[in-house]
C-alpha angles and dihedrals in degrees: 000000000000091000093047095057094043086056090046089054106041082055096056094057093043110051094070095087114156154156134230125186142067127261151129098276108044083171087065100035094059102046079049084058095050091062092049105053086049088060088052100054095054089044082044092225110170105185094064084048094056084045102069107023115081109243091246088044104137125184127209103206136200093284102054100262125142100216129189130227091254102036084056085041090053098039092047107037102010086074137065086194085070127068146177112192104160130023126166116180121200149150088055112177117183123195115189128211109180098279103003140066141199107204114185127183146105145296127195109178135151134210144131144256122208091342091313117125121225140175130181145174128212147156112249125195114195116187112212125208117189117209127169086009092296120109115220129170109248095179129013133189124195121182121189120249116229103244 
């Protein structure tokens, strides 16, 4: 059951991946944003964090939660129980639509919960929304893969 929470949680943190910026290739732009806000969760930067998800971006995570930008903020980050310590992130597909854009892909990270070690692995699915020429993810989805 321990396991099973850390996972939760860890997914929780995890599924939120994003881009902000302008440029050419918005394609490329996104999937290298993808990279860096994996980077910010496991140095738990949250600045970078604020930075790319919308402040009404909400998660619904493996489980089934609908999450909020700050109840994920304050699970994640607000708690020194709770830690991220490896995500890769690969397979990103962006569509684009105008203004709007669907990334997929997957997420392997590891990390522990109360001192219990976890990994997973899960598809993850961010919709972008661009607005004032930045992207940021408005919704995320993120579904555990059976290892």
């Amino acid at each position: 059951m321990l396991q099973r929470s850390a996972a939760a949680w860890l997914v929780a943190g995890i599924v939120g991946t994003v881009g902000a910026g302008q440029g050419t290739d918005d394609a490329e732009m996104i999937r290298s944003m993808e990279q860096q806000i994996a980077k910010a969760w496991v140095d738990r930067d949250r600045s970078t964090i604020d930075a790319i998800l919308a402040p009404e971006w909400s998660v619904t995570d493996a489980s089934g939660r609908v999450l909020t930008k700050e109840q994920v903020l304050l699970e994640t980050l607000g708690s020194t129980e709770r830690r991220i310590d490896a995500m890769a992130i690969d397979d990103v597909r962006v569509r684009l639509f105008g203004d709007a854009a669907v990334a997929t892909g997957r997420t392997r990270a590891a990390g522990s919960y109360r001192g219990a070690s976890s990994s997973v692995v899960l598809r993850f699915t961010d919709v972008f929304v661009r607005h004032d020429g930045r992207w940021r993810v408005v919704a995320s989805h993120g579904s555990l893969v059976a290892q």
